[in-house]
N, C-alpha and C positions, 0 to 999 in steps of 0.2 A: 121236529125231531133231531135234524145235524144241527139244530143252535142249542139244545140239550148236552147232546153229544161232546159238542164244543168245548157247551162248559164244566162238564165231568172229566173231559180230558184234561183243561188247563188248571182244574182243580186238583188232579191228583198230579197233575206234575209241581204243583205248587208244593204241594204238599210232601212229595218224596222230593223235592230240593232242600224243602228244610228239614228234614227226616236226615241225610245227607249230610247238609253243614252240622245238625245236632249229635252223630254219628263220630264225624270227623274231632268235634268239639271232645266228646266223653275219651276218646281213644286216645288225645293229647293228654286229658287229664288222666288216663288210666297209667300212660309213659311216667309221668310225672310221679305219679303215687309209687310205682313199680321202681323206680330211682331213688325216693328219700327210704323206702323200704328197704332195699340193697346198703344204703350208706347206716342206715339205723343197725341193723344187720351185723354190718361189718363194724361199728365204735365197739361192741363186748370185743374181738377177736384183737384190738389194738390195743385195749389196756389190759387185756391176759399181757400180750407182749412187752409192754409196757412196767410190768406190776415186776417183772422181776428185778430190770436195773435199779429199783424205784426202793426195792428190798433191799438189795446189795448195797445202793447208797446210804439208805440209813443206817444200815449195819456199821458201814465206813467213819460215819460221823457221833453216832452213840458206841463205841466199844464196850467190851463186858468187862464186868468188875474184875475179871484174872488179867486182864491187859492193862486196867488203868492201877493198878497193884502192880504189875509188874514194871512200869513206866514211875510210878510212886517211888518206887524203891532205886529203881535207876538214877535218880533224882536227889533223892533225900535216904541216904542209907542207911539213916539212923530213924526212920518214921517207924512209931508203934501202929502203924495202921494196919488190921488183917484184914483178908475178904469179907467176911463178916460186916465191918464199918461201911466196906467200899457198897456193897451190895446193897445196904440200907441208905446209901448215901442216892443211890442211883434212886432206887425208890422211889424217896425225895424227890428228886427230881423228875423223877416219869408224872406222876402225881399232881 
């Protein structure tokens, strides 16, 4: 009967040791997931932030046809070119 006992004893201590490490195990992994989830999370909320310099630069680099018409004509003061051309010209080139 206590060599039963024994081995029921050192059988659930077996057992709630690795109950224990498996425990310890999930709750690293649960850190871990609980982290790329935060970082995932937070990438939308950097390129909202991101999205506006991002607009202003192209803006900077494509101007709109009333600026390159007015640069046109700075230029070349004798150009029959109107908005009209310049806009269809951009077009073109967006396209």
């Amino acid at each position: 009967m206590k060599a039963d006992r024994a081995k029921v004893l050192e059988s659930s201590t077996v057992v709630t040791k690795k109950l224990r490490e498996e425990l310890k195990e999930l709750r690293s992994q649960l850190e871990t997931e609980r982290a790329n989830r935060e970082e995932i999370e937070a990438e939308p909320s950097e390129l909202k932030q991101n999205s506006v310099p991002v607009a202003r630069l192209s803006e900077k680099l494509i101007p709109d046809a009333a600026t390159i018409l007015s640069q046109l004509r700075a230029r070349r003061k004798k150009s029959k070119t109107d908005l009209a051309d310049l806009e269809a010209i951009l077009e073109i080139l967006e396209s």
